[in-house]
Steps between C-alpha positions, in 0.01 A plus 500: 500500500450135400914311480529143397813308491631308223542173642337179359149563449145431355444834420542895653227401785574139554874556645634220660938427571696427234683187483847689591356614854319144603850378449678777696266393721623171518900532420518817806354328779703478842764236532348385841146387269472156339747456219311415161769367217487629216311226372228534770499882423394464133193257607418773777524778279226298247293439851471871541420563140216210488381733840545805302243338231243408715514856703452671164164263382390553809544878499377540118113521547275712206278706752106491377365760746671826602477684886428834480577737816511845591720620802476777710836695570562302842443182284120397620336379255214734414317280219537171314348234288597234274422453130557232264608522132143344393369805672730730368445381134140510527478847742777737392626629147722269333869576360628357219307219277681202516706533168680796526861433669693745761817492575737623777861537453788306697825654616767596194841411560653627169539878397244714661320314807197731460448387136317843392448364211325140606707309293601130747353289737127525460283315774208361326185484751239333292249584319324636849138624680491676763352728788664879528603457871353882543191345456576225795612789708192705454306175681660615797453841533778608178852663586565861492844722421757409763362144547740216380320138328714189615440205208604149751539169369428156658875449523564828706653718197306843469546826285369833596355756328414884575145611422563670166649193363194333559250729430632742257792332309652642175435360189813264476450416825122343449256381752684262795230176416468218703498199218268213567466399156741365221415470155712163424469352896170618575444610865686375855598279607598405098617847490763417732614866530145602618417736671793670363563894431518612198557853372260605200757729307363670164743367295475132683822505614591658836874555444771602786539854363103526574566392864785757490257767359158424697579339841725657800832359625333353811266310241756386212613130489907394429626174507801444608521837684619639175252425214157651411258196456098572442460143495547501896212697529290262355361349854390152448250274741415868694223399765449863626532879440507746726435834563751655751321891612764724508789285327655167562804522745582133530808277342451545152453220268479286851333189582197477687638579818496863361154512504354697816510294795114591580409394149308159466625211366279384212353167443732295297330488091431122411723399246440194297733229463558578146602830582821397651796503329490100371830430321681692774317236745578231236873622470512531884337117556785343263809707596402401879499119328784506360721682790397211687558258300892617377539564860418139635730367214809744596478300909516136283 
């Protein structure tokens, strides 16, 4: 089961410390460490913000080519390869056609947090293309009953998935598509959320109560440890699936440390410039200017 915290955040995968803690952090420390006044603390506290900023650009990458590995049960890797979404688009059946929107459904904090009746907090995820990620597991050698399909991002979040969610979902539950395509950004790395899950329900809208209804307990997504959220299962930047024979045992919704230790590290995907996140680098650039500059005025 995939928790989040409600702290400060860019979104459900993008968690980073709320403002509170980074100044817990900085009112709690030992009386024997260097004494900040208050004065100092507020300039520090923007310091580790403007760090905060750059961390996240850094981190927020749109993926453009997807690893795709299958794992034996003592983690060896038993097949792999490496496709990109030109090859996907142009080798595989395409989901979705660019004008038609999905949506998944963020946590409900009011009246029934399942929302049965999908009635708050729609996720829009574009008008998307994709790649049914059975179809990228089949390139390996395909998953069977009892196997578990790990969806990782370039940021170390990852979702997994049993094999009948993947390749015999319900209805409301739809395909699980890798996106690689939107209809009003185009593809990565101007589809910033690319690669990015999606889930193909019929009714375009894969709502909490459908996660309730079509995934297990072990699969579900709550923020805040208390409330349902689809929207977290929306992986975005993923860089590889795999296939883990028998079931994944790992730290759930880990980083990449998770991953088995005899599994290879892939080759970092080339990300262009533009594909960076620029007005958190811009934001980043001036804050960093102008904490600086207020703190050589405060030692006049």
């Amino acid at each position: 089961m995939r928790n989040a915290s409600d702290g400060w955040s860019v979104d459900e995968q993008n968690m980073n410390w709320s403002v509170g803690e980074m100044k817990n952090q900085i009112t709690d420390m030992p009386k024997n460490h260097v004494r900040l006044s208050r004065h100092d603390q507020k300039w520090f506290l923007l310091f580790l913000l403007q760090m905060l900023l750059c961390a996240t650009s850094h981190a927020a990458e749109p993926t453009t080519s997807v690893h795709l590995v299958l794992y034996a049960e003592d983690g060896s890797v038993l097949n792999e390869t490496t496709v990109t979404q030109a090859w996907m688009e142009a080798n595989l059946p395409v989901h979705g056609d660019g004008i038609t929107h999905y949506y998944h459904q963020g946590p409900v904090f009011e009246g029934d947090k399942w929302d049965r009746n999908e009635t708050a907090n729609f996720k829009d995820k574009g008008a998307v293309k994709g790649t049914d990620i059975r179809d990228l597991c089949d390139l390996v050698g395909g998953a069977l009953p009892g196997d578990d399909v790990m969806i990782h991002a370039i940021d170390g979040y990852s979702m997994e998935f049993c094999y009948k969610n993947v390749y015999s979902p319900q209805q409301r539950q739809g395909p699980i598509v890798l996106c690689w395509y939107d209809g009003e950004t185009g593809y990565p790395p101007d589809y910033f959320a690319g690669l990015c899950i999606v889930f193909f329900a019929d009714d375009h809208v894969f709502g909490n109560w459908d996660m309730h209804e079509c995934l297990p307990e072990k699969s579900q997504h709550f923020f805040g440890d208390l409330s349902p959220s689809t929207s977290g299962l929306s992986v975005k930047w993923v860089d590889e699936i795999g296939i883990y024979a028998g079931g994944y045992t790992g730290a759930r919704g880990g980083p990449a440390k998770s991953m088995p230790a005899s599994a290879p590290t892939p080759a970092a995907t080339p990300v262009p410039e533009s594909g960076s996140a620029p007005g958190l680098v811009a934001a980043s650039t001036i804050s960093g200017l102008l904490l600086a500059g207020c703190i050589a005025r405060s030692r006049r």
